[in-house]
PQR file of N, CA, C, O and H, with PARSE charges and radii, in Angstrom:
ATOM      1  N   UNK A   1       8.713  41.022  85.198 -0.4000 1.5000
ATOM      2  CA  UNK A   1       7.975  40.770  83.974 -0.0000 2.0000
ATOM      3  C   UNK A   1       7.275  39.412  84.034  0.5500 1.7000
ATOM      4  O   UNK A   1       6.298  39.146  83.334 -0.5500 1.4000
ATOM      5  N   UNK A   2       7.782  38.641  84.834 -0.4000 1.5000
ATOM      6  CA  UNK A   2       7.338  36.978  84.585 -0.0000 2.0000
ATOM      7  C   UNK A   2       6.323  36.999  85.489  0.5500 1.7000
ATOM      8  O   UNK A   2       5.350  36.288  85.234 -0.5500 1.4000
ATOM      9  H   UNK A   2       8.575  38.858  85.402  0.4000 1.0000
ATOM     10  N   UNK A   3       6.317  37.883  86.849 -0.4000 1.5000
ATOM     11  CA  UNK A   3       4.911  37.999  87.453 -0.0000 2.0000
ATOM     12  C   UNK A   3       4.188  38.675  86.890  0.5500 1.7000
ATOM     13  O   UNK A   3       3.244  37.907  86.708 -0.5500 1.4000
ATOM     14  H   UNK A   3       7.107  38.460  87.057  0.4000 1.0000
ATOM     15  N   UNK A   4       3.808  39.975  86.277 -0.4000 1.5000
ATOM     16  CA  UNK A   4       2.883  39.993  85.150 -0.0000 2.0000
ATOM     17  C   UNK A   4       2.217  39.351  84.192  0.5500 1.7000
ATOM     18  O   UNK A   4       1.056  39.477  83.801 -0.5500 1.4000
ATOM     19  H   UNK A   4       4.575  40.599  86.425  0.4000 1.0000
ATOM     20  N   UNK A   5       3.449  38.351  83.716 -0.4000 1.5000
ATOM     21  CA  UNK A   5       2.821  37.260  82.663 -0.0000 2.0000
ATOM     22  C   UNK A   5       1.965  36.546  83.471  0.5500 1.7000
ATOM     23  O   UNK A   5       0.796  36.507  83.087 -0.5500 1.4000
ATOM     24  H   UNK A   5       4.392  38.249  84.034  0.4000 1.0000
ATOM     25  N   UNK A   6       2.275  35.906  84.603 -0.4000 1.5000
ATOM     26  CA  UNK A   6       1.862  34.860  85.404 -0.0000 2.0000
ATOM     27  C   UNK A   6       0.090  35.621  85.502  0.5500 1.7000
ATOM     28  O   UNK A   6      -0.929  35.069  85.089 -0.5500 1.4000
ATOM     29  H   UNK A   6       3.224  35.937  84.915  0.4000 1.0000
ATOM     30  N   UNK A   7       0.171  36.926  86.134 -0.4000 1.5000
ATOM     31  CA  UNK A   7      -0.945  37.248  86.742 -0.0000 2.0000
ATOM     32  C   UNK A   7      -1.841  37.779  85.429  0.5500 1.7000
ATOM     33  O   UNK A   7      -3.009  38.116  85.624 -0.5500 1.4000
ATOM     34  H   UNK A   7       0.999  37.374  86.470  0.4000 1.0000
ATOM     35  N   UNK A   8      -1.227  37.849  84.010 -0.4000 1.5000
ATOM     36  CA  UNK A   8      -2.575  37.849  83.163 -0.0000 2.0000
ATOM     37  C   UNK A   8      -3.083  37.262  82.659  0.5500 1.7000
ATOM     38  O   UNK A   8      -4.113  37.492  82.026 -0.5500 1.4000
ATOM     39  H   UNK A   8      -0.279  37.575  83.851  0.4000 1.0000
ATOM     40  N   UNK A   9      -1.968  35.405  82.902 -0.4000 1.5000
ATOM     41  CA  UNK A   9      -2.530  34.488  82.418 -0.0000 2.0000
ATOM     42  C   UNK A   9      -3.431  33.769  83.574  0.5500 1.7000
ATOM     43  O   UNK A   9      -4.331  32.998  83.242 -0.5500 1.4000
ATOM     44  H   UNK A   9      -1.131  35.218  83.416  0.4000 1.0000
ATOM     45  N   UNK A  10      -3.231  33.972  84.556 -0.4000 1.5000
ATOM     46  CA  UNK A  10      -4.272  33.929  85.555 -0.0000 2.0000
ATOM     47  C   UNK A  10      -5.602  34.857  85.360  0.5500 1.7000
ATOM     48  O   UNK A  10      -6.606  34.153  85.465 -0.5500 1.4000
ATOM     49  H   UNK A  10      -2.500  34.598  84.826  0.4000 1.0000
ATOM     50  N   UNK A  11      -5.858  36.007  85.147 -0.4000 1.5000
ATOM     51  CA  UNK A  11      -6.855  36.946  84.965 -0.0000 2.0000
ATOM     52  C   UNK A  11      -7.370  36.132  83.726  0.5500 1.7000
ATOM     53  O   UNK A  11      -8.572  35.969  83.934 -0.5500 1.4000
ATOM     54  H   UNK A  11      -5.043  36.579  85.062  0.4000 1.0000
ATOM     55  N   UNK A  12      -6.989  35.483  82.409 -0.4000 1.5000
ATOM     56  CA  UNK A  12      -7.645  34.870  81.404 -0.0000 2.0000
ATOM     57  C   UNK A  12      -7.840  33.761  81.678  0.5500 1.7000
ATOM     58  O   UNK A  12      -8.455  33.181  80.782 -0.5500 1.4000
ATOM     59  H   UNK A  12      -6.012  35.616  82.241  0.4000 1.0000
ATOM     60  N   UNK A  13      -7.460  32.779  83.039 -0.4000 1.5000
ATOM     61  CA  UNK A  13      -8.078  31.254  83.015 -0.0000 2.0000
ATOM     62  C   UNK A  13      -9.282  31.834  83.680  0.5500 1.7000
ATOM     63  O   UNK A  13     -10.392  31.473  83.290 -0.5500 1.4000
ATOM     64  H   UNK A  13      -6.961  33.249  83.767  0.4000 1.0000
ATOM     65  N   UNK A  14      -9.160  32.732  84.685 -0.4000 1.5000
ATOM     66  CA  UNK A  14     -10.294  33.031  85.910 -0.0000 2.0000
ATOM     67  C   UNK A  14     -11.413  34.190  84.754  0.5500 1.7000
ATOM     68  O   UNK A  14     -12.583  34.325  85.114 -0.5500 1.4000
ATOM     69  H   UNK A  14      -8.258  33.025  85.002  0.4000 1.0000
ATOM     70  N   UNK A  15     -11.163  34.584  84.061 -0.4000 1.5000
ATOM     71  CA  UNK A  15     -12.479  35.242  83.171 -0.0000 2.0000
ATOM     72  C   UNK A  15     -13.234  33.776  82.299  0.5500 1.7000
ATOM     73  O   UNK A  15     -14.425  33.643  82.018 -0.5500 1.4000
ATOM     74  H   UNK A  15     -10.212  34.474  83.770  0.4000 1.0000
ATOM     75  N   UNK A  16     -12.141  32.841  82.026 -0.4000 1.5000
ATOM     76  CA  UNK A  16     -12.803  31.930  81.096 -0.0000 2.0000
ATOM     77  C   UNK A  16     -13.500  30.918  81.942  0.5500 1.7000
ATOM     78  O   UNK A  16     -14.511  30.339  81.544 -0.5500 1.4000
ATOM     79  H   UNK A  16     -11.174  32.949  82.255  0.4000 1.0000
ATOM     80  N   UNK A  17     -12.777  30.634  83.502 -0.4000 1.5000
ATOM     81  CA  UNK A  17     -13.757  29.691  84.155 -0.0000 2.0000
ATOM     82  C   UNK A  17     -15.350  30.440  84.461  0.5500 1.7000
ATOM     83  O   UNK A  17     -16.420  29.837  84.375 -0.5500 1.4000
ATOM     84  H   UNK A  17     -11.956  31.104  83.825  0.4000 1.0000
ATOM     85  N   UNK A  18     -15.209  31.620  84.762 -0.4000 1.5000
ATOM     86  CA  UNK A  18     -16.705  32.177  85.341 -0.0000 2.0000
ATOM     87  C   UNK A  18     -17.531  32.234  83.992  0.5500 1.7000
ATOM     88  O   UNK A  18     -18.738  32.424  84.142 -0.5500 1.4000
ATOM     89  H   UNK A  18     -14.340  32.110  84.832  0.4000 1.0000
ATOM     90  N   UNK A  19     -17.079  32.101  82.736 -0.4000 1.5000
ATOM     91  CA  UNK A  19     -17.826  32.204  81.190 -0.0000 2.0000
ATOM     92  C   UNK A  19     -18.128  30.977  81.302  0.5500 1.7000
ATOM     93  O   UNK A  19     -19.328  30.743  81.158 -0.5500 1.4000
ATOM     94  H   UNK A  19     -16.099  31.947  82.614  0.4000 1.0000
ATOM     95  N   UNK A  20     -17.267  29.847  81.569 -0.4000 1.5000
ATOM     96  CA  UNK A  20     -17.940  28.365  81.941 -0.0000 2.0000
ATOM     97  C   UNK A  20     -19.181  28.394  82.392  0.5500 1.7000
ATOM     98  O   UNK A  20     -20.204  28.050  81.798 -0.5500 1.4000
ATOM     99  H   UNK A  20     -16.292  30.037  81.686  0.4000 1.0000
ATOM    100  N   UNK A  21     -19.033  28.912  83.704 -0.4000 1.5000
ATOM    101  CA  UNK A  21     -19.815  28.607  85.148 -0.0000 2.0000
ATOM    102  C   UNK A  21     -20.827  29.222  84.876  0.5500 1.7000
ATOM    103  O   UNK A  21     -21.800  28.657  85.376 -0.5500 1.4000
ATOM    104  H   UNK A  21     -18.203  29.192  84.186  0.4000 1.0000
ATOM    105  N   UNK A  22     -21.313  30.875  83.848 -0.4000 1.5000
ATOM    106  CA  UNK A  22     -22.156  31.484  83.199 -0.0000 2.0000
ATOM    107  C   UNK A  22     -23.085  30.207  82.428  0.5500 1.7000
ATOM    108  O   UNK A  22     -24.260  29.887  82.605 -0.5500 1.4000
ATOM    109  H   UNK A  22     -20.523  31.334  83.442  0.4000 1.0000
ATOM    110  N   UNK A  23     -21.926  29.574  81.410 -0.4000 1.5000
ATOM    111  CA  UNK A  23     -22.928  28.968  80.843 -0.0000 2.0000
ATOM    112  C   UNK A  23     -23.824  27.507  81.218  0.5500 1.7000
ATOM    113  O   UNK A  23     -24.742  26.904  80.662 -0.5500 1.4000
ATOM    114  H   UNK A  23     -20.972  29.834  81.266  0.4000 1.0000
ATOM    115  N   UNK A  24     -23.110  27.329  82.333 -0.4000 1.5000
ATOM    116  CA  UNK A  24     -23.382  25.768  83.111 -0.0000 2.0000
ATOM    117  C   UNK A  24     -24.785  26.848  83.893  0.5500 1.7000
ATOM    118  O   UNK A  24     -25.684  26.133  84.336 -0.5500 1.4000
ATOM    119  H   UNK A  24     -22.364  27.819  82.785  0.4000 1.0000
ATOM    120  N   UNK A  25     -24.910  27.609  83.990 -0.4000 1.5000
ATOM    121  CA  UNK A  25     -25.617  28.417  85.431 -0.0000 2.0000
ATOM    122  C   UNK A  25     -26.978  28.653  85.080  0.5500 1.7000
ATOM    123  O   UNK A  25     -27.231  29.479  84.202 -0.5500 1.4000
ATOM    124  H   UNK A  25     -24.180  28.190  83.631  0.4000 1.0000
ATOM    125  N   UNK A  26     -28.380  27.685  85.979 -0.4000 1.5000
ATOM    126  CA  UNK A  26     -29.523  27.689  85.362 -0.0000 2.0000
ATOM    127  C   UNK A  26     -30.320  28.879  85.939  0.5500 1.7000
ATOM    128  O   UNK A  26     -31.459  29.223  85.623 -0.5500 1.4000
ATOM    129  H   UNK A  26     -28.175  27.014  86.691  0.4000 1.0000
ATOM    130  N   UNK A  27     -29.479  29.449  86.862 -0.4000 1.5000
ATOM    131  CA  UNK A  27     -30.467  30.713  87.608 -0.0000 2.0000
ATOM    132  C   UNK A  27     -29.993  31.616  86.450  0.5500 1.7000
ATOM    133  O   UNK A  27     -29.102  31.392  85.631 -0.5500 1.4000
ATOM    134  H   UNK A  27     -28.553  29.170  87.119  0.4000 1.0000
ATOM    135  N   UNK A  28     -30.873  32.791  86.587 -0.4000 1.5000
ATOM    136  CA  UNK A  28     -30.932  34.082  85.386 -0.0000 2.0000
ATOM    137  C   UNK A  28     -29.288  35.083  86.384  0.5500 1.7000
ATOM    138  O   UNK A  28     -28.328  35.795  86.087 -0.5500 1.4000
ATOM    139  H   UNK A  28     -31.597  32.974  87.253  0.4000 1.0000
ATOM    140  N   UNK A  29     -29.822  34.564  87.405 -0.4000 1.5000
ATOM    141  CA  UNK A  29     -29.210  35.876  88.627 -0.0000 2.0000
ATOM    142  C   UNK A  29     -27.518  35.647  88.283  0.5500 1.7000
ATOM    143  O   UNK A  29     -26.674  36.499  88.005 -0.5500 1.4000
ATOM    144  H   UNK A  29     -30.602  33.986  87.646  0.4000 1.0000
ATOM    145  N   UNK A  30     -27.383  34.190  88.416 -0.4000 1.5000
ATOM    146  CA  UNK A  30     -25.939  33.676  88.856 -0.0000 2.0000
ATOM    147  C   UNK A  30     -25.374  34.073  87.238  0.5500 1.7000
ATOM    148  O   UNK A  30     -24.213  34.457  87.101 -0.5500 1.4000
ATOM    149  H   UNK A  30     -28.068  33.498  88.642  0.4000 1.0000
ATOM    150  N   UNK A  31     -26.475  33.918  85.814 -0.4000 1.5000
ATOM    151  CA  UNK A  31     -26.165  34.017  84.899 -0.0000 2.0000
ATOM    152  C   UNK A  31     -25.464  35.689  84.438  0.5500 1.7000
ATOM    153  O   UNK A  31     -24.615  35.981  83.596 -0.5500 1.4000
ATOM    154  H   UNK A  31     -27.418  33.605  85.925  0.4000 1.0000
ATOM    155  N   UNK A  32     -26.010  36.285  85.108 -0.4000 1.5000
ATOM    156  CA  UNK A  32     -25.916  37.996  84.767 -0.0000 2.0000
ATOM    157  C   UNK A  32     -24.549  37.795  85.943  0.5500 1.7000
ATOM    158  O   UNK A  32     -23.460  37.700  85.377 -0.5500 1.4000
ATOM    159  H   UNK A  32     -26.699  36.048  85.792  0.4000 1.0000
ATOM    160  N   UNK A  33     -24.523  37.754  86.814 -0.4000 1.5000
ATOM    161  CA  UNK A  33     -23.242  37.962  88.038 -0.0000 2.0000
ATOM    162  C   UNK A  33     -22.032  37.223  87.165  0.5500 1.7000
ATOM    163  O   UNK A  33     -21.054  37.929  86.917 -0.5500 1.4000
ATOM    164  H   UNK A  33     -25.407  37.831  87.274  0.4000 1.0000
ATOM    165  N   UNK A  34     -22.029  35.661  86.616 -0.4000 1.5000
ATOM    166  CA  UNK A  34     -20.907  35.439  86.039 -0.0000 2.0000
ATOM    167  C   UNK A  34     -20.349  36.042  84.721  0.5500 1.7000
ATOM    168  O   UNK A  34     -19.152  36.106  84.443 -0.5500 1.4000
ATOM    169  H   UNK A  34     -22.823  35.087  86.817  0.4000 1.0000
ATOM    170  N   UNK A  35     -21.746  36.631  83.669 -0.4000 1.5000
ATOM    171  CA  UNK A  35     -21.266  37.491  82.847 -0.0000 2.0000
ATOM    172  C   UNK A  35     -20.223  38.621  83.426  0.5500 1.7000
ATOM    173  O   UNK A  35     -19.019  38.628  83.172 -0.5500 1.4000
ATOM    174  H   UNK A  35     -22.719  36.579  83.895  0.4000 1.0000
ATOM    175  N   UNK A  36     -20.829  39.462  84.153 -0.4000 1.5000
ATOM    176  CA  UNK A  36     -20.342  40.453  84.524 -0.0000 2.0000
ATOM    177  C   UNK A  36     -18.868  40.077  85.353  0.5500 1.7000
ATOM    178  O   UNK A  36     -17.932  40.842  85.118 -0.5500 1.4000
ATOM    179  H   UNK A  36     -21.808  39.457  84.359  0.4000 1.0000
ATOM    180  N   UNK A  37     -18.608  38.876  86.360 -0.4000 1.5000
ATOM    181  CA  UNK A  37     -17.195  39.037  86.514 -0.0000 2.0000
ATOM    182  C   UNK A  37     -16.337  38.343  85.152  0.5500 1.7000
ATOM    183  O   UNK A  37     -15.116  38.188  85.157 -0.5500 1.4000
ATOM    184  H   UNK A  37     -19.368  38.254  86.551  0.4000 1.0000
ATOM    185  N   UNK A  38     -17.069  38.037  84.218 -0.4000 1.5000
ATOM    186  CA  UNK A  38     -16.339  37.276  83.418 -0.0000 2.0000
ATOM    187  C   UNK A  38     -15.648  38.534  82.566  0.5500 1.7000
ATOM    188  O   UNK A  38     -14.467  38.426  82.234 -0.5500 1.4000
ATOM    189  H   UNK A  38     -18.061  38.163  84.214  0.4000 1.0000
ATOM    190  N   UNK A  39     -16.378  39.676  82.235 -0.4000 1.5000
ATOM    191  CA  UNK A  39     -15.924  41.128  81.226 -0.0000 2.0000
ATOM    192  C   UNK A  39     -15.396  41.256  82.572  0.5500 1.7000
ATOM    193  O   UNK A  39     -14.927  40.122  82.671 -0.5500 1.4000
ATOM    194  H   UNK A  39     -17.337  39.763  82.504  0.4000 1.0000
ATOM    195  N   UNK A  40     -15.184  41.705  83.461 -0.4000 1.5000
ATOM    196  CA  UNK A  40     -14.586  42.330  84.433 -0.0000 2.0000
ATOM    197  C   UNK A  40     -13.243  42.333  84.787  0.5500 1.7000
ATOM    198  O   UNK A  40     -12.483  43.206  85.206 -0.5500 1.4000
ATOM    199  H   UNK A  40     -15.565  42.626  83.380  0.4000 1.0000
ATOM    200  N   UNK A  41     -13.094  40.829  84.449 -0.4000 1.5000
ATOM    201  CA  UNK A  41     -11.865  39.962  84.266 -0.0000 2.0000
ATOM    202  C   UNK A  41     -11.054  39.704  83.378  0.5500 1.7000
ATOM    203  O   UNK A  41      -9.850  39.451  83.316 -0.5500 1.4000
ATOM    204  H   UNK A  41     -13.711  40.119  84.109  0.4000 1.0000
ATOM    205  N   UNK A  42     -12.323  39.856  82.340 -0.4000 1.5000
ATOM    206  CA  UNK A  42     -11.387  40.174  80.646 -0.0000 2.0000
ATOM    207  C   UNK A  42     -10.791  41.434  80.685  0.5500 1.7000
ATOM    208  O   UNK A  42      -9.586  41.548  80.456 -0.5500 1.4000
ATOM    209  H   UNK A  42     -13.300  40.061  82.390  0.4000 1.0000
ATOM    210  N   UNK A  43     -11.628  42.571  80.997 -0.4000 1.5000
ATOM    211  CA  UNK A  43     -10.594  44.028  80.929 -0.0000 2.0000
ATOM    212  C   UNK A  43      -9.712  44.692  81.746  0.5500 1.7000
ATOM    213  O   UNK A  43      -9.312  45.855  81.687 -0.5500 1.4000
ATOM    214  H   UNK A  43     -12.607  42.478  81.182  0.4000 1.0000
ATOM    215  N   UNK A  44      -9.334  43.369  82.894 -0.4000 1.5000
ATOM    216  CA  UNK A  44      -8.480  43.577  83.927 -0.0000 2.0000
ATOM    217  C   UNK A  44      -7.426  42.893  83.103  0.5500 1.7000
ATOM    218  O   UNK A  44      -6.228  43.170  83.151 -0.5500 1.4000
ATOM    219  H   UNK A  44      -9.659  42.424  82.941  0.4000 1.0000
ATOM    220  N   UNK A  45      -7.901  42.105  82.451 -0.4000 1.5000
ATOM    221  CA  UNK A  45      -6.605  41.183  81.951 -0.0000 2.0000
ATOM    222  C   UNK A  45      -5.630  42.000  80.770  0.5500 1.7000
ATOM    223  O   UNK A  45      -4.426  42.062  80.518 -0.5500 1.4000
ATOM    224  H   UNK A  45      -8.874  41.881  82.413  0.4000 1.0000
ATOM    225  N   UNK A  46      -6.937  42.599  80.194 -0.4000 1.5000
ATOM    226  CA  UNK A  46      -6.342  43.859  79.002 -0.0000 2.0000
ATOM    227  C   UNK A  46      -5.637  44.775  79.335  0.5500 1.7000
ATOM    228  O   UNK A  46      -4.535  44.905  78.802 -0.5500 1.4000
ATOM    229  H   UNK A  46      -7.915  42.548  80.399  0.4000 1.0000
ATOM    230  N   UNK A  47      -6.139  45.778  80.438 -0.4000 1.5000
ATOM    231  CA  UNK A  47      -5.118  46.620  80.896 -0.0000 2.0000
ATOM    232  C   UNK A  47      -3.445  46.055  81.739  0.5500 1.7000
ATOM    233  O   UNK A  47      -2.519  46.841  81.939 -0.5500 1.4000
ATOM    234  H   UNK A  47      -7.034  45.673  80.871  0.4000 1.0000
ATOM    235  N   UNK A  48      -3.414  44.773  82.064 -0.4000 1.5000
ATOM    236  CA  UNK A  48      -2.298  44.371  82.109 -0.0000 2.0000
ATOM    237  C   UNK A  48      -0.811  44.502  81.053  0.5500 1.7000
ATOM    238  O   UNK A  48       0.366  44.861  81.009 -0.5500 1.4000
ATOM    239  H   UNK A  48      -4.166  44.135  81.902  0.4000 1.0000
ATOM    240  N   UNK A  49      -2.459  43.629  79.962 -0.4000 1.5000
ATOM    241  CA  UNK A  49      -1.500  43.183  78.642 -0.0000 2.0000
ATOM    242  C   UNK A  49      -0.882  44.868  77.820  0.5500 1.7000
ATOM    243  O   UNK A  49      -0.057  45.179  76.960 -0.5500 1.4000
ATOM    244  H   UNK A  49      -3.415  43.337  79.998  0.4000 1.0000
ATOM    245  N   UNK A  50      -1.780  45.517  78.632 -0.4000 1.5000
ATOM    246  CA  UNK A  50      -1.604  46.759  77.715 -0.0000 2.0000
ATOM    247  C   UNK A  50      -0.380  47.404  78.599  0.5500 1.7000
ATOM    248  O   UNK A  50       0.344  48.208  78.011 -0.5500 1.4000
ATOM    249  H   UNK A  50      -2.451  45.265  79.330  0.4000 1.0000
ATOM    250  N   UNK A  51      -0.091  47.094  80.023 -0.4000 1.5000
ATOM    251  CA  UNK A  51       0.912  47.625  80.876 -0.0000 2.0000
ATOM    252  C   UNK A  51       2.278  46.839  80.514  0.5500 1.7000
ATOM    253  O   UNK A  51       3.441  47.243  80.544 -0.5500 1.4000
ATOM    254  H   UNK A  51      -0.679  46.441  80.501  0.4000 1.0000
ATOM    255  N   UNK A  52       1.870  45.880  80.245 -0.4000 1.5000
ATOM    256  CA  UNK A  52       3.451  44.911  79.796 -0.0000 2.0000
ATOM    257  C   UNK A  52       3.815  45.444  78.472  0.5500 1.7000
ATOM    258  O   UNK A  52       4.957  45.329  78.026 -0.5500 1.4000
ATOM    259  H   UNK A  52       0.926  45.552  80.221  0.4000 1.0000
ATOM    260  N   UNK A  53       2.922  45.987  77.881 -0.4000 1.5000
ATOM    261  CA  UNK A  53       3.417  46.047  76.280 -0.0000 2.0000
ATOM    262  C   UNK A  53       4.014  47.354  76.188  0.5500 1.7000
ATOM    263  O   UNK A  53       4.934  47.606  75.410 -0.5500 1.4000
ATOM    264  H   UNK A  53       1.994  46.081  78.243  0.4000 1.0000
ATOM    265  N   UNK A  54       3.443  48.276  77.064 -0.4000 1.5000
ATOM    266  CA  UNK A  54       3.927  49.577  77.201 -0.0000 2.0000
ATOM    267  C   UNK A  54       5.437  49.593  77.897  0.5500 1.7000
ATOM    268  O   UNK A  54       6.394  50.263  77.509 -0.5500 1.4000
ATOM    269  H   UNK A  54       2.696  48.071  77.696  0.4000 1.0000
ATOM    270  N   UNK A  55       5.409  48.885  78.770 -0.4000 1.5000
ATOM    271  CA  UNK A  55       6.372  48.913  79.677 -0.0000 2.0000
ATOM    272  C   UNK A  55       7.979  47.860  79.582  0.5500 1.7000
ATOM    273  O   UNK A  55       9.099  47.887  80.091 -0.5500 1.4000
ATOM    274  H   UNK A  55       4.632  48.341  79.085  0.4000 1.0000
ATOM    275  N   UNK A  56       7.128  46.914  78.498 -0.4000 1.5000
ATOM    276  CA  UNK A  56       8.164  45.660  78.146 -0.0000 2.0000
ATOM    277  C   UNK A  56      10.123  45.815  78.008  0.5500 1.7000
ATOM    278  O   UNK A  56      11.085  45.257  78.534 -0.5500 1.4000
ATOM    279  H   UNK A  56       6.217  46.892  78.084  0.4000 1.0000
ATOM    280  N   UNK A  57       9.976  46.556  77.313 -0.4000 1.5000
ATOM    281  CA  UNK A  57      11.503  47.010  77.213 -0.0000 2.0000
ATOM    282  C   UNK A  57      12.124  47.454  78.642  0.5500 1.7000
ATOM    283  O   UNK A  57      12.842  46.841  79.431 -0.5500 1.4000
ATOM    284  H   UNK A  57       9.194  47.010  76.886  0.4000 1.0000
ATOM    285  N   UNK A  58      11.706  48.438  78.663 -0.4000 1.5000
ATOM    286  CA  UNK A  58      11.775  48.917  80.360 -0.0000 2.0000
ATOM    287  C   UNK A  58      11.995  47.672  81.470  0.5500 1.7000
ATOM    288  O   UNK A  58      13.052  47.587  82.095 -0.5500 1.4000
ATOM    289  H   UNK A  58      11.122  48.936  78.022  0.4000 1.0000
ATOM    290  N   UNK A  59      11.233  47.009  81.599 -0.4000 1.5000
ATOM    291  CA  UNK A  59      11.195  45.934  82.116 -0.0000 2.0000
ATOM    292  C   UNK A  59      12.353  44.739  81.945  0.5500 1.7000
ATOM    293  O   UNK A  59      13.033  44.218  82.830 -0.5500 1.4000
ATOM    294  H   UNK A  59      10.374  47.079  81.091  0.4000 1.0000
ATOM    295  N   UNK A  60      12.345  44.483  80.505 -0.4000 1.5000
ATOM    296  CA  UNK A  60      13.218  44.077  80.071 -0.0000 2.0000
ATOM    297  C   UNK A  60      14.488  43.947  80.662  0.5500 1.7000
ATOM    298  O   UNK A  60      14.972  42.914  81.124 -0.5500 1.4000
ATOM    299  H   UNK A  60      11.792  44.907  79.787  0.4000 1.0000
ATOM    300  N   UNK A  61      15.063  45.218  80.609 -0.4000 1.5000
ATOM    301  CA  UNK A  61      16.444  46.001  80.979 -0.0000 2.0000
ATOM    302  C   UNK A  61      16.900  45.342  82.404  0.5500 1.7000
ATOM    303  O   UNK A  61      18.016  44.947  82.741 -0.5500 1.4000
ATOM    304  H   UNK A  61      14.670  46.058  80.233  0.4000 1.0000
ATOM    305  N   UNK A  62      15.625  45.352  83.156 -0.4000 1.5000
ATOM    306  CA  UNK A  62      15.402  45.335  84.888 -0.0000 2.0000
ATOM    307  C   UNK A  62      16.003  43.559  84.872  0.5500 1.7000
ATOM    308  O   UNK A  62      17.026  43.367  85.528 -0.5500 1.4000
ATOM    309  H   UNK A  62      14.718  45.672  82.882  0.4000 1.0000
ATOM    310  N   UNK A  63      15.590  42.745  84.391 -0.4000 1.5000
ATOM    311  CA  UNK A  63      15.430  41.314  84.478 -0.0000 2.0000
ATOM    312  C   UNK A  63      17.288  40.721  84.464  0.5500 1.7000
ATOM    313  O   UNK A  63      17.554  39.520  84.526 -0.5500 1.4000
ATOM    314  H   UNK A  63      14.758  42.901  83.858  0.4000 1.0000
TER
END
C-alpha cells in the first residue's frame, strides 16, 4: 500500500512539474507536448487513486 501511495504521489509532483514547464514553455510545440503529458499524468495518477481506494481494505489486511 505505501508503494502505491509513494507512486501516486509521484505521478502528481511529475503531472504538476510538466504544467510548470507548459507554462514557463515559449514554443507552441513544447506547449501542446507538456499539456498533454501533464493530463496524461493526471489520469494515470487517478486510476491509481481509484485502485487504492478500491482495493484499500484488501490491502490493508496484507500490511
Amino acid at each position: 500500500m505505501k508503494d502505491m501511495q509513494a507512486q501516486l504521489e509521484k505521478l502528481r509532483t511529475d503531472a504538476a512539474e510538466c504544467a510548470l514547464i507548459r507554462d514557463l514553455a515559449t514554443e507552441p510545440k513544447k506547449r501542446e507536448l507538456f499539456t498533454r503529458l501533464a493530463e496524461h499524468l493526471t489520469v494515470l495518477a487517478d486510476e491509481v487513486e481509484h485502485a487504492i481506494a478500491a482495493a484499500g481494505p484488501e490491502l490493508k489486511r496484507k500490511e
